[in-house]
FIMARMI-658523 format. One record per residue (C-alpha): residue in one letter; y, x, z. Coordinates in steps of 0.5 Angstrom, whole numbers, plus 500, padded with zeros to 3 digits. Each point is the difference from the previous one (the first is absolute). Layout:
N
aYXZ ...
This chain:
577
x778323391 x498502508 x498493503 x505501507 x497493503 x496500507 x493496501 x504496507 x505496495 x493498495 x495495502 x494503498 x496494498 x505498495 x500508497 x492500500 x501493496 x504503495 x497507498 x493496500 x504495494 x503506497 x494504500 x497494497 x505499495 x501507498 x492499499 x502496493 x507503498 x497507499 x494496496 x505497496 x502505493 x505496497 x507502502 x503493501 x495498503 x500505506 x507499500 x499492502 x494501505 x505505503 x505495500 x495495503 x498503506 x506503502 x504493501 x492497503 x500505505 x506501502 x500492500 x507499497 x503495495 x501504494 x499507497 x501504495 x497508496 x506504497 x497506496 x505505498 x501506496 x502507501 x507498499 x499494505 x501495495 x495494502 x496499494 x495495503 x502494505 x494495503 x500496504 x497495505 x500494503 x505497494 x497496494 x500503493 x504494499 x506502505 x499508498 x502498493 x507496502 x502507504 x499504494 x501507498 x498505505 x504502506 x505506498 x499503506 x506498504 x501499507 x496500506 x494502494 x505505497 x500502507 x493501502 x499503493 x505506501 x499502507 x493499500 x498498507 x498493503 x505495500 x501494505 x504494500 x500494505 x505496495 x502502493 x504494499 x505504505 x499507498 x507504497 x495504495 x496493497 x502499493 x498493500 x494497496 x500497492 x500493499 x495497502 x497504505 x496497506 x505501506 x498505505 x501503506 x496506504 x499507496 x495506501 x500505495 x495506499 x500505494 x494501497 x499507500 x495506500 x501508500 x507498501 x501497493 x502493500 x497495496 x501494502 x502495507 x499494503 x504494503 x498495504 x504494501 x499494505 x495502506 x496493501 x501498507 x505505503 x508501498 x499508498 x495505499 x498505505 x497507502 x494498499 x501498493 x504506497 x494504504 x494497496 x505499494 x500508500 x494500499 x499495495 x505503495 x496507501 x494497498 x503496495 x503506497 x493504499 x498494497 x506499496 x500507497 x492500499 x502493495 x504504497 x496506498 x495495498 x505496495 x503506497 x493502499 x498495497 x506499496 x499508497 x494498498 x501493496 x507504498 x494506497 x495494497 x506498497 x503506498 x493501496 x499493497 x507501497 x499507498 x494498497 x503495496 x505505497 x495504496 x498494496 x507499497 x501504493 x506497497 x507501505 x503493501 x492497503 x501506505 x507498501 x499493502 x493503504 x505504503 x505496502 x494493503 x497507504 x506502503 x501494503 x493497502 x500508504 x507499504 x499492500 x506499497 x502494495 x504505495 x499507497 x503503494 x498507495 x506503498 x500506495 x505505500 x506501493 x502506502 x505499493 x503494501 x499502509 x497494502 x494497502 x497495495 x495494502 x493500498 x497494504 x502497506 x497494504 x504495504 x507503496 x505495497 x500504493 x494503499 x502502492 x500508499 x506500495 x504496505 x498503507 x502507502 x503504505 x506505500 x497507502 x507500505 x501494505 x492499500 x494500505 x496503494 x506506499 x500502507 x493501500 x501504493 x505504504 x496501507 x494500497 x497496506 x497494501 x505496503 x500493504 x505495502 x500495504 x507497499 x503502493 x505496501 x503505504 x500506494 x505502496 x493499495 x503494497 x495500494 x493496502 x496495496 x502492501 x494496502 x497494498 x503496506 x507502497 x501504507 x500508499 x494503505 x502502507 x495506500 x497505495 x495505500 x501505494 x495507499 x501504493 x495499494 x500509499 x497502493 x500507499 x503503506 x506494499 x502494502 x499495494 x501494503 x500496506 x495494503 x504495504 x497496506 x505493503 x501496505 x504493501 x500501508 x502507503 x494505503 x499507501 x495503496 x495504504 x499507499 x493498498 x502495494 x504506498 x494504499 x496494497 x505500495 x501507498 x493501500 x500495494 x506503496 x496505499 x494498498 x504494496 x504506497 x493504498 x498493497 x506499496 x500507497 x493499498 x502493497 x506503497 x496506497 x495495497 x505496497 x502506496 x494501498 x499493497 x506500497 x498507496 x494497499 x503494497 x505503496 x495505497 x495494498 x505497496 x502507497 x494501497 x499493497 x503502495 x497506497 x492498502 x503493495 x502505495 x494505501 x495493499 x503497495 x500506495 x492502502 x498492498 x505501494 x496506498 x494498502 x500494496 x503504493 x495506500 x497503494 x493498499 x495507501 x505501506 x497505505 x496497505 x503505506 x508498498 x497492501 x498502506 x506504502 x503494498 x496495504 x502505506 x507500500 x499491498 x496500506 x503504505 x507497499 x497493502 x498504506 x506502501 x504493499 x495498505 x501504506 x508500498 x499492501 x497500505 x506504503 x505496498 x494494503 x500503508 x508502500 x501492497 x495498505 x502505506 x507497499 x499493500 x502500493 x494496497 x500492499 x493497499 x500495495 x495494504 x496494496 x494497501 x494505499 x493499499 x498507504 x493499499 x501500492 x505506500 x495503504 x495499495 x506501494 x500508503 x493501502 x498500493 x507503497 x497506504 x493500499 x500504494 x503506506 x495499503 x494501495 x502505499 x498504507 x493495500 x503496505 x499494502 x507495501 x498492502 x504494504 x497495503 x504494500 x503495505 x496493500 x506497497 x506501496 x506504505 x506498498 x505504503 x509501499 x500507498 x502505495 x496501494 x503507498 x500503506 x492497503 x498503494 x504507502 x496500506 x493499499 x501505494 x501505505 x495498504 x495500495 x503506497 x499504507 x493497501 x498503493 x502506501 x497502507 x494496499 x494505497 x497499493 x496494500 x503497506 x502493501 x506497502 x500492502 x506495500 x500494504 x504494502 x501495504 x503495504 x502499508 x505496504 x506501494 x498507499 x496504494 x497505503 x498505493 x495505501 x499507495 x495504503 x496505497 x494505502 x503506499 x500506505 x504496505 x507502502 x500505507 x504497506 x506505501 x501498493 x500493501 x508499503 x502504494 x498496494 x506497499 x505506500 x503501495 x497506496 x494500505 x495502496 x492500502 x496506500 x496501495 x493499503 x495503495 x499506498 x503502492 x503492500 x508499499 x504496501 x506498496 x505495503 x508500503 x498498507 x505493498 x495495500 x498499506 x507500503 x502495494 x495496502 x501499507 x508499499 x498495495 x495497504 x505499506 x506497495 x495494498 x500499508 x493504501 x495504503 x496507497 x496504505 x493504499 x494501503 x495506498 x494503503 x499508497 x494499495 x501493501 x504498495 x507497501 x503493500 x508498499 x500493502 x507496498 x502494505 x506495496 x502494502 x499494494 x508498502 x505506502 x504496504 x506504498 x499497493 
């Protein structure tokens, strides 16, 4: 806007005194880079310069719908009885469609007023300015009340000029630091809850992580997965948060009269800010009874197709951003790469399962006929058919273990496995299974110890299952560790906690193998040249599962050459026991 004043009808010592404070405070808005502050500080000096009663920032959008509404020289008190924000009518209506400074010596007598809400302190002389820069508006300024004098003058609507251009700059610089602040808390996130995704390996966890993701990423108090019927043409519920029904075989949505079908049939993201005013009658009850005021739908793509849906909601209507639509479909895809692993891995668990018990009943029968002819043999039996025999006894055992130690990390996998917890004496069950595994050890001319606690440590456990543990730990350490090795176990007690160690003096484990021990079917490299190793790569990840269920920690430290340490951290009394 062109300043048409001219100096004759301006006091110079008063604009000197003004653009000397403004200056001052510009100083500290543009230091200032939260956003709401910036519109305070702006708010602030406007109504101290300009010595006026009240004042007040209205930011706008692109539509010149004002979205933020500050005041000044009213209490919070007071600006919470007013209530919601000004709608834009009237003389501020006005300021915001022709976009040039206002001026008004008496609002209570101007035709164009709209009248103030209840509770609004009575006001009397007006100055508008639009906050403006490269011709976009946005926001303006009021002031209201000139301290001393009955209207503002030319000078006033000069130096507010100005100010409004300087509080433009600073108004979109705020701007520009918060959306980069936002982008880059909204990127932190979106990693952390990607990151989360990948430790699921069953489909409803990840449903359920979906779900809690989805709404810490939009800050919303509701969120929904749905995934797509296409026979029966609907949308059925796998897991919500802040609905009324979160039951999956009594919550769905029909593929017509749905957000969720329109997003099927546009194949779009789609968000809406007031779903009362769709034809799509069909959306989930929260659990406020009410159904949502807005909702934020992206599709879950599998293979090339729309599968699903995930549902974002709110009780008050908003706008969702450009910018959270992307948030949320960058998080559909990578929820949906999740998925296709969970549900693949789900799969293979089932196979392996049914697989397991397949065989069960074959190697029984080929195990039960080896003992019987082993134990009705003729004498002079020839010495290679025994130890054909001896193969095929010792072979099925080794069998029926891996296959149980199949059917023993699926159980454990799914949360299928119920410990039997009593009072144990672990020093004795340590020492109970240092002896039973002794003679392995012999054989190989290692050395197995324990060095015991002070004291006898009872503890609330699972005997079967502890024993299951340092077996496998042993068993590990027996074959990794070189002939004539050592292998320690020791124990003791610290703060509640038994801290059990099973260290050995073999070639140690190299540190870019360490994080893989507990995968399943992980297997180590064999160290020395002509050594083999058997094994099925399922004890250590048994283990470590079983380890956890009791409520405790497994991790390892090596050094190659070294030797390895496993160290086992458990409480005395889990408390979900």
């Amino acid at each position: 806007m062109t300043n048409s004043f001219q100096s004759p009808e301006i006091k110079p010592d008063s604009i000197v005194a003004r653009l000397q404070t403004t200056a001052d405070a510009f100083v500290s808005i543009t230091q200032e880079l939260e956003l709401n502050a910036v519109f305070q500080l702006i708010a602030d000096t406007a109504r101290l310069v300009a010595n006026c009663k009240y004042a007040a920032l209205g930011i706008v959008d692109e539509q010149g719908v004002i979205t933020s509404f500050i005041t000044s020289g009213i209490s919070q008190q007071q600006r919470e009885l007013i209530g919601d924000l000004p709608r834009g009518h009237g003389l501020l209506g006005i300021l915001i469609k022709e976009g040039r400074p206002l001026r008004v010596q008496d609002i209570n007598k101007d035709p164009r007023r709209s009248g103030f809400p209840p509770n609004h302190p009575p006001m009397t002389s007006l100055l508008g300015m639009p906050v403006s820069i490269q011709g976009k508006v946005v926001g303006d300024l009021y002031l209201t009340d000139k301290i001393g004098e009955t209207d503002f003058n030319d000078e006033d609507e000069w130096w507010l000029d100005l100010f409004a251009r300087q509080a433009a700059i600073a108004i979109v610089n705020a701007k520009a630091y918060e959306k980069t602040r936002q982008a880059q808390h909204q990127a932190q996130a979106l990693a952390e809850v990607i990151g989360s995704l990948n430790e699921f390996t069953q489909p409803l966890p990840l449903f359920r992580q979906i779900s809690m993701a989805t709404r810490q990423l939009l800050n919303l108090p509701s969120a929904a997965v749905f995934l797509l019927d296409e026979r029966a043409g609907r949308f059925v519920l796998q897991t919500g948060f802040g609905l009324q029904n979160n039951s999956p075989d009594e919550s769905f949505l029909p593929v017509e009269g749905s957000i969720a079908g329109r997003v099927l049939n546009l194949n779009e993201t789609i968000g809406v800010e007031d779903v009362s005013k769709l034809s799509e009658i069909f959306v989930p009850t929260l659990t406020s009874g009410q159904l949502p005021r807005s909702a934020l739908v992206v599709p879950i793509r599998q293979y090339g197709r729309i599968n699903g849906v995930i549902e974002a909601y709110s009780e008050v209507a908003r706008q969702f951003t450009p910018e959270e639509k992307a948030l949320l479909e960058a998080f559909a895809i990578k929820a949906s790469l999740a998925l296709e692993k969970a549900q693949l891995y789900q799969q293979k668990e089932e196979f392996l399962s049914m697989t397991a018990h397949d065989l069960r009943a074959p190697l029984t029968a080929i195990k039960m006929s080896a003992g019987l002819l082993s134990a009705n043999l003729p004498e002079n039996f020839p010495p290679l058919l025994l130890q054909l025999i001896d193969n095929i006894t010792r072979n099925s055992e080794r069998l029926n273990n891996l296959l149980e130690d199949l059917l023993d990390l699926n159980r454990l996998e799914n949360g299928n496995i119920q410990l039997n917890i009593a009072t144990v004496d672990i020093g004795e069950l340590i020492a109970s299974v240092v002896s039973t595994l002794n003679p392995l050890f012999k054989e190989k001319s290692q050395t197995l110890t324990f060095v015991p606690s002070r004291g006898n440590i009872d503890m609330h456990a699972d005997r079967r299952r502890m024993e299951q543990i340092l077996t496998n730990l042993l068993v590990n350490g027996n074959k990794y560790t070189q002939p004539g090795g050592k292998v320690e176990v020791s124990l003791e007690e610290h703060e509640g906690q038994v801290i059990i160690k099973i260290g050995d003096n073999g070639p140690g484990i190299p540190h870019d193998e360490q994080a893989m021990i507990f995968d399943r079917y992980y297997r180590r490299p064999v160290h020395e040249q002509g050594s083999k190793i058997s094994g099925t790569g399922l004890g250590l990840p048994i283990t470590r599962n079983l380890v956890e269920l009791h409520g405790g920690k497994i991790w390892v430290e090596s050094q190659p050459g070294h030797g390895t340490t496993f160290f086992i951290r458990l409480p005395l009394n889990p408390p979900n026991f």
